[in-house]
C-alpha angles and dihedrals in degrees: 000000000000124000118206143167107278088186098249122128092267087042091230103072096243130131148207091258095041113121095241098052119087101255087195142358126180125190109191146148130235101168099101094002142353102266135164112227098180127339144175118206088351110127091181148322115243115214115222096171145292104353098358134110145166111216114204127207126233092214123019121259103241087232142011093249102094134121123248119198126182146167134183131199122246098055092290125139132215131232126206113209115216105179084130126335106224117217090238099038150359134208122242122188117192124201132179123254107316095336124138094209118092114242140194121235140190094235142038142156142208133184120175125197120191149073 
């Protein structure tokens, strides 16, 4: 496929609502203490306990049907809870290698796709 300059301010013609665009990333640390590194429609990251966090929109997904991606540092793994994905925010619990613990890291990182 070919991309070309539809003539809009981003040159694509893609906003910022549109499906294929992230609606919302986090990158934070919950190893010493919960802490936002960088973020975009994150208004904070509420920490349960070790190795899990509630992340908080911004702005408010317009349903509960969107897609949730992450990753941590140190060969652990993220898990997105679903039960069920709240229009305002979503639970992530975070454990190391094949563990079944849950664990803190000093990185994660979270990307959402969606409505």
């Amino acid at each position: 496929a070919t991309i070309t300059n539809s003539g809009t301010a981003n040159g694509f013609g893609i906003t910022s609502s549109d499906q294929s665009v992230c609606q919302a990333w986090v990158n934070y640390n919950q190893s010493s203490s919960t802490a936002i590194a960088d973020s975009y429609n994150v208004s904070g990251v509420a920490d349960n306990g070790t190795g899990d966090c509630t992340i908080s929109f911004t702005s408010a997904m317009g349903n509960g049907d969107y897609a949730v991606a992450g990753m941590t540092t140190q060969r652990g793994f993220c898990c997105i809870q679903t039960d069920p994905m709240a229009t305002g925010s979503f639970r992530v619990t975070t454990r190391y290698d094949r563990g079944l613990s849950f664990e803190d890291f000093d990185q994660v990182c979270i990307i959402v796709f969606g409505d």
